[in-house]
N, C-alpha and C positions, 0 to 999 in steps of 0.2 A: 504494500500500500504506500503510496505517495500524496504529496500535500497536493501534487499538481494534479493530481487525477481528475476529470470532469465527471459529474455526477452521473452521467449515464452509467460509465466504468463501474462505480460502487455496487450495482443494483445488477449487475450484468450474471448470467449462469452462464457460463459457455458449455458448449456442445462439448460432449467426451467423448473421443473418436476410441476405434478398439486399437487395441494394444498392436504396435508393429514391433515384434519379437528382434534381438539384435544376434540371439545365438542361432548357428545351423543344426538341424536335425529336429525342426517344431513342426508339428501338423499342422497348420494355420488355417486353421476355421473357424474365426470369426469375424471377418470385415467383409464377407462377402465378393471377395474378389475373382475372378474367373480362375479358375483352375488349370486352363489353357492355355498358350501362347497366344501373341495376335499373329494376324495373319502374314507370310512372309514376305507381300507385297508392301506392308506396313511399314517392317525394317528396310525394305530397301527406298522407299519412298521417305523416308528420316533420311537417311544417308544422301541421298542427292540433295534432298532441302536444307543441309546440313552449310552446304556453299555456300548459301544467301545468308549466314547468321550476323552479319555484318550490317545488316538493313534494316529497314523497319517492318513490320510486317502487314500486309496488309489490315486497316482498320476495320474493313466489312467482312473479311473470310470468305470475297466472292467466291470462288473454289467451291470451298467447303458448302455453305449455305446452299449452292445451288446443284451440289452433288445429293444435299439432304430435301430437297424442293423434289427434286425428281424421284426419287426414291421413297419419298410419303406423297407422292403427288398432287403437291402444293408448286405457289411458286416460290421464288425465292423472296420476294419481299414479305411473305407471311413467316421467316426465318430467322429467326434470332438468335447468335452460336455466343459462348462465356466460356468463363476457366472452371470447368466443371459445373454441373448441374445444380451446384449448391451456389455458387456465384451468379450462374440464369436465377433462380430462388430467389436471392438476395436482392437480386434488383428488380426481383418481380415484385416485392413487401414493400419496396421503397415505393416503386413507380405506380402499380396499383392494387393493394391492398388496404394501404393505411388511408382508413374512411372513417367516419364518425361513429357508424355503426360498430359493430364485433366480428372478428374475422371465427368462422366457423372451421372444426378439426376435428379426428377423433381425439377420444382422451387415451387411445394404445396408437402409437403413432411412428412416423419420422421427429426426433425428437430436437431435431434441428428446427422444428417449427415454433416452437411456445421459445426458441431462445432468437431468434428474428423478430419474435413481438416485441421480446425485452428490448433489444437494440436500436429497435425503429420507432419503439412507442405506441405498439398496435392493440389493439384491446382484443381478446380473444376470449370464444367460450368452447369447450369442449364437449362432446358428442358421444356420451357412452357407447362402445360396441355391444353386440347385445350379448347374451349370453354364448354362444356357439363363438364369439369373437370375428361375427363381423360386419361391416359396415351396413347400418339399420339408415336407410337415408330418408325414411319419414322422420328420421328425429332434426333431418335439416330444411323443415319446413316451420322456419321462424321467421317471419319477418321482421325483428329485430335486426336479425344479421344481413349484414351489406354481401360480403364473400363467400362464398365455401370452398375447400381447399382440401382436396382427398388426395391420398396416396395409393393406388391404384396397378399393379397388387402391392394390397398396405405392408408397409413394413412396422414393428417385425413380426404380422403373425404370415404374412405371403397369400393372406387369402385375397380374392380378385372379385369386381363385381362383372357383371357382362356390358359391354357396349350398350347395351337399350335400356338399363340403369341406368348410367351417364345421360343419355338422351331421353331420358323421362326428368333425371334432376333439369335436365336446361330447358327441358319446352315446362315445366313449370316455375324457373326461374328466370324468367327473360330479360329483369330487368337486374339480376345479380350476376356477377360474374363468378367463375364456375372455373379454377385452376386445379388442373388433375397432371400429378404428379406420377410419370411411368417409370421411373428409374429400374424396375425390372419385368416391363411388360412384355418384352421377348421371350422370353420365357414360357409363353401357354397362355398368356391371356390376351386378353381383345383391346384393340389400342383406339383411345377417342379421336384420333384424328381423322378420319373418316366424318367427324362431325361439325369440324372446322368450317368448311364453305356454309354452312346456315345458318350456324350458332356465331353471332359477331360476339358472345358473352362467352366462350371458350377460351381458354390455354394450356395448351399442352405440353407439356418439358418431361424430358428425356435424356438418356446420356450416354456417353461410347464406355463408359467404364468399366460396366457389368458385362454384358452377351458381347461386347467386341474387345474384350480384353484390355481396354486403355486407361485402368485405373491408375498410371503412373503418366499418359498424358496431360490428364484434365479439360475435356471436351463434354461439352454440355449444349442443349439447344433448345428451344422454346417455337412451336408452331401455334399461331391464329392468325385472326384475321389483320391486316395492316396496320389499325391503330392501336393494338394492344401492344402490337411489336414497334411502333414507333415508341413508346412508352418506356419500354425497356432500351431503345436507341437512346433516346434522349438520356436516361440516366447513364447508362453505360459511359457515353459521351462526356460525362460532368465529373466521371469518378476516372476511367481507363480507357485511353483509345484503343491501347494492342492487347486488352488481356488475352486473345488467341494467337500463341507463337505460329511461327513459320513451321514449325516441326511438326507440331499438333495439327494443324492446318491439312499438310501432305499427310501426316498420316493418319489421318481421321477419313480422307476424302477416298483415300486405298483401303480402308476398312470396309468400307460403303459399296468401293466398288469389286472386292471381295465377296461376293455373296455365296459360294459354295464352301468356303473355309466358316462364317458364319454360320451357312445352316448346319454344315458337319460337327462345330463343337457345340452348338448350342441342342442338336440332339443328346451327343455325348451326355451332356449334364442333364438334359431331362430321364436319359434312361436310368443315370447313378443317381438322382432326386428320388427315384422309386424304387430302385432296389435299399435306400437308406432309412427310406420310409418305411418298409417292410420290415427288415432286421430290427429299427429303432421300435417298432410294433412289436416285435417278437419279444423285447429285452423290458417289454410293461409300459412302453409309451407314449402319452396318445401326444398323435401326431397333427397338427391341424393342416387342412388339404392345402397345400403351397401351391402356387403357379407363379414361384421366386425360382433364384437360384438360391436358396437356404431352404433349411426344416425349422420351425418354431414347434420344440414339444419339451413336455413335460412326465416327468417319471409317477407314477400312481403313488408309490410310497415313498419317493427318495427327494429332499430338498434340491432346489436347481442351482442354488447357491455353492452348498456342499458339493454337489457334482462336477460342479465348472471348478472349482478348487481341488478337486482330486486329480480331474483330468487334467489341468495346469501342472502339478508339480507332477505325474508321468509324459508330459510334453504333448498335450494335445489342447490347443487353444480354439474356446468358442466362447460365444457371445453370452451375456449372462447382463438380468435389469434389474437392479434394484427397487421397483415401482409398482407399486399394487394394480393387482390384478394378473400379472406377467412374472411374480415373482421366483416361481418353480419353474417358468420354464428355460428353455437354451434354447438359443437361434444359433444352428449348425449350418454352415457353408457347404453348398453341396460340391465338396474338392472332387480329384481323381478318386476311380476306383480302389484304388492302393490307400490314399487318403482315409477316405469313410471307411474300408477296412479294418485299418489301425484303430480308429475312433469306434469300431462296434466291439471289436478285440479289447480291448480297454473298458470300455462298459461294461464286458461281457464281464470282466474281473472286477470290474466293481460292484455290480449286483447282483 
């Protein structure tokens, strides 16, 4: 603490990312990261863009943005690219969310969201999941609330709503706007962007981190309609012209246009999602139905606290909340097959 600190600072919770281990030989499951390489057009598209590191990079990511235009079939001015999807996020609270009203969420969530309220000053109410843990969207029929703001499949329980949920929350809120957060909708579930050209009260943000392996990139992107994305221009503009390097740029745009190494590992992980499902069923645990790249479950008699501490000091690291309602269970990364292995072998011995 310092004297000079401005008062937002004092009042602030910052986001607590998972653990990035410094030793070799850790299981690492729990940030969610791909299990897989990116694709090898990716490395070699860094390496050529690597020449230009001398320059500025482009400010609009034309490239980029209109490689991701064609590929959700939009154009490119409905495109809005940041340094990772938490930084789209960020400047989406800034530019439009903070309203008079209360910014609407679940109360089991992306938990980077109630600490953007704190930062920006946004008023926020939360949205119990219902029992079964998931997203009950009669409870966002308040018209107190200006925004609502879903994560889609939620993290961390990975459950998904379908496409014509999204599109019954918007044709009943026409005059709210309606930001749906896909950070693993590749995965098996159904993406709202298909709902972009009618809904001017959509947003939809997305990111190469997860299904395209760029969690060490930082590529992020936002699809609606023109002026939600000028919105997010303008801010971005006032805060960072470059925050998309020239590296991430090239190799974001060779991810994209990679599409057979994309569907190959993102199979991969959905068929190891279900064989880990099954075993983590077989060892007492109810598992809730993902359409993530992670399991969110919980053992019928075993604390989630205690488990994720056992499994840490035999070298297997998963996600574990301290927060009611979430508190027995572990959100496990669906890694390689070898991976989950180790992590069921180790459970096996612990219960």
């Amino acid at each position: 603490m310092s004297r000079f600190w401005s008062p937002v600072v004092h009042t602030l919770s910052p986001y607590v990312p998972g653990e990035q281990p410094k030793q070799d030989g850790v299981v690492k499951l729990n940030t969610n990261e791909n299990s897989y390489p990116p694709s090898p057009r990716v490395l070699a598209a860094i390496t050529s863009a690597a020449e230009r590191l001398r320059l500025y990079p482009d400010p609009h990511a034309t490239r980029l943005r209109e490689a991701i235009a064609a590929y959700s079939g939009v154009a490119p001015e409905q495109v809005f690219v940041g340094n990772g999807s938490d930084e789209v996020l960020a400047h989406t609270f800034q530019a439009l969310l903070k309203h008079d009203r209360p910014l609407l969420f679940p109360d089991v969530t992306y938990s980077f969201y109630p600490v953007y309220c704190g930062l920006y000053g946004i008023a926020y109410e939360e949205v119990p999941l219902d029992p079964a843990m998931r997203i009950d969207t009669a409870g966002y029929r308040r018209p107190s609330s200006a925004i609502l703001l879903l994560c889609n499949p939620n993290a961390p329980t990975g459950i998904a709503l379908p496409r014509e949920a999204i599109a019954a929350l918007l044709a009943e809120n026409p005059d709210r706007l309606v930001v749906v957060d896909e950070a693993y909708v590749d995965f098996g579930a159904e993406s709202a962007v298909p709902l972009v050209a009618r809904h001017d009260n959509l947003l939809v943000i997305q990111t190469f981190s997860k299904s395209r392996s760029l969690a060490g990139l930082r590529v992020g992107f936002a699809i609606g309609q023109r002026p939600l994305i000028e919105a997010l221009e303008r801010v971005k503009d006032s805060f960072n012209s470059y925050p998309v390097d020239c590296l991430a740029i090239a190799g974001a745009v060779a991810a994209i246009e990679d599409e057979e190494w994309f569907i190959e590992t993102r199979a991969r992980i959905i068929a190891s999602r279900d064989v880990l499902t099954r075993d983590l069923g077989q060892l007492g645990f109810e598992v809730l139905p993902s359409l993530a790249n992670f399991a969110f479950a919980r053992h019928r008699s075993r604390s989630g606290a205690d488990l994720a501490a056992a499994l840490r000091q035999r070298g297997v690291l998963v996600r574990h909340f301290r927060k009611p309602r979430i508190e027995d269970f572990l959100r496990i990364t669906v890694g390689t097959n070898e991976q989950c292995g180790r992590l069921i072998e180790v459970l096996r011995g612990l219960i």
